[in-house]
Backbone bond lengths (Angstrom), bond angles and torsions (degrees), N, CA, C in turn:
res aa  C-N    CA-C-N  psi(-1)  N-CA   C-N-CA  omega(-1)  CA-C   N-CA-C  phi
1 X - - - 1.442 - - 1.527 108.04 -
2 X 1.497 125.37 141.91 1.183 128.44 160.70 1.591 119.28 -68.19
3 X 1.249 86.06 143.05 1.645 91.05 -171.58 1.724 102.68 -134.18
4 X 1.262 125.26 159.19 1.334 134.35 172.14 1.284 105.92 -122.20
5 X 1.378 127.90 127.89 2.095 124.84 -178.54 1.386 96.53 -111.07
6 X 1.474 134.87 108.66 0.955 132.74 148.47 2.014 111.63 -70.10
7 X 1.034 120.13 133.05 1.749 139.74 152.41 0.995 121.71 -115.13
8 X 1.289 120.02 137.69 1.462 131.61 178.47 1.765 113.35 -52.60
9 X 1.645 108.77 112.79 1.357 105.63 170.55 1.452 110.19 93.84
10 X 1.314 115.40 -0.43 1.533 122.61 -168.87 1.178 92.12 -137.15
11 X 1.791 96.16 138.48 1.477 122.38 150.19 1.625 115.24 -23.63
12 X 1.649 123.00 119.20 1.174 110.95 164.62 1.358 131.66 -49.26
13 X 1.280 147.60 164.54 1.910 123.03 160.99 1.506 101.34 -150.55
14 X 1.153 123.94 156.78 1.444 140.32 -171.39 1.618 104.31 -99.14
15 X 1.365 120.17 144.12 0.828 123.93 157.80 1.606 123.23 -147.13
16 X 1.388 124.00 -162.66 1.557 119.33 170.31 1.921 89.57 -124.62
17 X 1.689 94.52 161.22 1.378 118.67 166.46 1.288 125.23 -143.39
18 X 1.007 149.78 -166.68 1.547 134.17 -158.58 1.544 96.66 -138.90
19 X 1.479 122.81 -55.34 1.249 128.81 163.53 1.922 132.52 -136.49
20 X 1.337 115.69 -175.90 1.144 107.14 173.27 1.680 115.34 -64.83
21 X 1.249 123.58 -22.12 1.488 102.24 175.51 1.820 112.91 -72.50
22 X 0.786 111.47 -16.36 2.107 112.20 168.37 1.418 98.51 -61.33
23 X 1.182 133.32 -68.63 1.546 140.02 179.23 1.623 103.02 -37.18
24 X 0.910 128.29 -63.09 1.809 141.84 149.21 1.669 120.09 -17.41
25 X 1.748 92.62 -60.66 1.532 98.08 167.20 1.676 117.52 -62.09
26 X 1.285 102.26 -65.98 1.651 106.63 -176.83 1.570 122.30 -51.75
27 X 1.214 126.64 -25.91 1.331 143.95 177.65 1.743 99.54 -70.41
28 X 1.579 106.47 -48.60 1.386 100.32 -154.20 1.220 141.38 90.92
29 X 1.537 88.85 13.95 1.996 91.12 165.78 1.717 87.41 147.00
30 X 1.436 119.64 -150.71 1.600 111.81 -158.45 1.265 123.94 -104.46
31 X 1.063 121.04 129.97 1.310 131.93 -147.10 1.791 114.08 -101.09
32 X 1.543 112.95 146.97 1.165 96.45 171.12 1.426 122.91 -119.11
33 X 1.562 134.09 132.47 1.519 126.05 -175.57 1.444 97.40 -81.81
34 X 1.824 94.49 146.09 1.702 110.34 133.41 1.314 95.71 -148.23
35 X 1.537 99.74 -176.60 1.439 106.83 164.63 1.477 119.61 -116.08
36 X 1.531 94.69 163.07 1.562 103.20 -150.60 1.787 93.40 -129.57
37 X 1.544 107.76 121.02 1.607 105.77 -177.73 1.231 108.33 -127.15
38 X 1.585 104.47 140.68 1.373 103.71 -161.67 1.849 81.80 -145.74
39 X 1.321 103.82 161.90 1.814 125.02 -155.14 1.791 114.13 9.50
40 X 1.534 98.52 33.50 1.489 101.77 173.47 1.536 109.00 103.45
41 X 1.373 102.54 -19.18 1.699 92.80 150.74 1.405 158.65 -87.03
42 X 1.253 143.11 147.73 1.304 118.86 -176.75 1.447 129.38 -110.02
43 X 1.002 138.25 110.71 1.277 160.11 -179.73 1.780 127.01 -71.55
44 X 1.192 118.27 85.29 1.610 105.50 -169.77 1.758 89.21 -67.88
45 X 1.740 101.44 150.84 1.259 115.44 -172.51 1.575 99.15 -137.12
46 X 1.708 105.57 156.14 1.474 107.76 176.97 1.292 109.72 -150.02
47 X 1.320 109.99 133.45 1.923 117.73 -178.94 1.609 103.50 -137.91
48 X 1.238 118.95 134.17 1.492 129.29 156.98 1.668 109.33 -19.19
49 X 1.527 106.04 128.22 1.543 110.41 -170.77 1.303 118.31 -57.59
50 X 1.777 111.56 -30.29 1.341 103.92 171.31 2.148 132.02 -77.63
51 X 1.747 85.74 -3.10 1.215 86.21 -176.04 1.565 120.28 -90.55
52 X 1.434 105.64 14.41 1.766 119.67 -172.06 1.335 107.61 -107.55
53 X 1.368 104.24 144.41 1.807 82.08 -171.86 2.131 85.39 -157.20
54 X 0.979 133.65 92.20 1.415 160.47 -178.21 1.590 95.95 -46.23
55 X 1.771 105.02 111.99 1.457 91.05 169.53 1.446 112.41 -110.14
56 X 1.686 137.95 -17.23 1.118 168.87 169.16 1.479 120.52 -125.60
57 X 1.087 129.87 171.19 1.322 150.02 156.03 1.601 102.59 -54.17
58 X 1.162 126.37 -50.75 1.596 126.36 -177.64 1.062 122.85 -109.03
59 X 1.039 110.59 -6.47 1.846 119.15 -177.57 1.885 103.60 -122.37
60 X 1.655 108.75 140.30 1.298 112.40 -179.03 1.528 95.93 -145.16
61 X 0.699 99.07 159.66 1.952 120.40 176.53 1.515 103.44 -131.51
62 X 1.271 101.00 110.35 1.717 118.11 158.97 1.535 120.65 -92.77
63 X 1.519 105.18 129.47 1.578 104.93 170.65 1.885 122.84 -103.18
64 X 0.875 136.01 116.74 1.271 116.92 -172.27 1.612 109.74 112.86
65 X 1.307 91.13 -168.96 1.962 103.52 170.62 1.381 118.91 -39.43
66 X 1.191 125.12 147.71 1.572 128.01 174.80 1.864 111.54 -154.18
67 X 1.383 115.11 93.82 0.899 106.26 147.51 1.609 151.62 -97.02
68 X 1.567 109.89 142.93 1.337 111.57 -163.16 1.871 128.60 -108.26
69 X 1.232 101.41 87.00 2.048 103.80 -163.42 1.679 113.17 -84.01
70 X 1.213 70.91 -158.17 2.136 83.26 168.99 1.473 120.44 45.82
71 X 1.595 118.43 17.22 1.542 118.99 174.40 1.651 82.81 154.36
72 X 1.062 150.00 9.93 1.113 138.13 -165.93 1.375 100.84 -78.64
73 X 1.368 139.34 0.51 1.783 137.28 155.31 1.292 109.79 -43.74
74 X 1.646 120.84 -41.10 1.052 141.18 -156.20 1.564 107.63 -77.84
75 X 1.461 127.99 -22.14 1.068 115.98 -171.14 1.173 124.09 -102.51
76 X 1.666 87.64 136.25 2.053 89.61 171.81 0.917 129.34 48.37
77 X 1.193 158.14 153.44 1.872 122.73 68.61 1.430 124.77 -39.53
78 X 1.580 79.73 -38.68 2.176 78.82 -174.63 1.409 111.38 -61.23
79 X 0.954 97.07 -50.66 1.757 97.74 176.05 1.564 114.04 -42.45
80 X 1.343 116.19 -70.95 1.395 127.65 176.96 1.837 110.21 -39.82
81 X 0.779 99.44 -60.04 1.802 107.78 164.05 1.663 107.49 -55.06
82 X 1.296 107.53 -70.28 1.969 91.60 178.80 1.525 107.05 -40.97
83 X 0.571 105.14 -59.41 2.239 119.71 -172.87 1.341 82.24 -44.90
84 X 1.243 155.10 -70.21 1.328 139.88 -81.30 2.008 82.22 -137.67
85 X 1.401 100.54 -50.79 1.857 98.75 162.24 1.232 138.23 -57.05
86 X 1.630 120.34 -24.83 1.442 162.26 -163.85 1.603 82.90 -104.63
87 X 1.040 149.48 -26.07 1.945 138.98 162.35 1.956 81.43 54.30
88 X 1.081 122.00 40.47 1.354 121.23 156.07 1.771 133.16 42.39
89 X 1.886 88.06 6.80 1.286 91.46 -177.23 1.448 123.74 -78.11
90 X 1.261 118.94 -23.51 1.328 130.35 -168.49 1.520 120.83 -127.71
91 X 1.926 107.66 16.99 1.113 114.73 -141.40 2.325 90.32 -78.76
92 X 1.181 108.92 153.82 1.257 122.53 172.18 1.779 116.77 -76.55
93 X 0.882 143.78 144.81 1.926 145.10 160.90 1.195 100.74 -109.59
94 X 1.302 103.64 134.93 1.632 106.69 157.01 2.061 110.52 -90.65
95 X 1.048 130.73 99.13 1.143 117.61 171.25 1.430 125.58 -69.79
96 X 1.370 105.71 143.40 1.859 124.59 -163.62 1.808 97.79 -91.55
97 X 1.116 90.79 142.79 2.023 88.16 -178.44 1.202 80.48 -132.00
């Protein structure tokens, strides 16, 4: 599967993975999904459990690593660049219901 790794302060970069335990590896321990939609698309996303922290029903703040699969070819540059200027500390989610 294609994957996109956003890190704080770093260039986004694309890569492939084979399964959910790589997402596991790269994170560093257990991870939590949602999805993340941006110009009408939806994006399943994944960050280390401690780096999620729920401020609403539709809104989330991630700290740390963020990876983005399941159509993530599809996204941006702009996006990848906002994320990537935003050093991910304070960055906002729109959550998909």
């Amino acid at each position: 599967m294609d994957i996109v790794i956003f890190e704080p302060r770093k260039e986004p970069f694309k890569t492939k993975i084979n399964n959910k335990q790589e997402i596991e590896q790269i994170l560093g321990g257990p991870y939590s999904e949602f999805i993340y939609k941006s110009n009408g698309e939806e994006y399943a996303a994944f960050c280390h459990k401690e780096g999620w922290r729920k401020h609403r029903d539709e809104v989330a703040a991630v700290y740390g690593t963020v990876i983005l699969a399941a159509g993530s070819s599809r996204l941006e540059d702009e996006d990848k660049h906002f994320l990537f200027n935003n050093g991910m500390d304070i960055e906002k989610w729109e959550i998909a219901h």
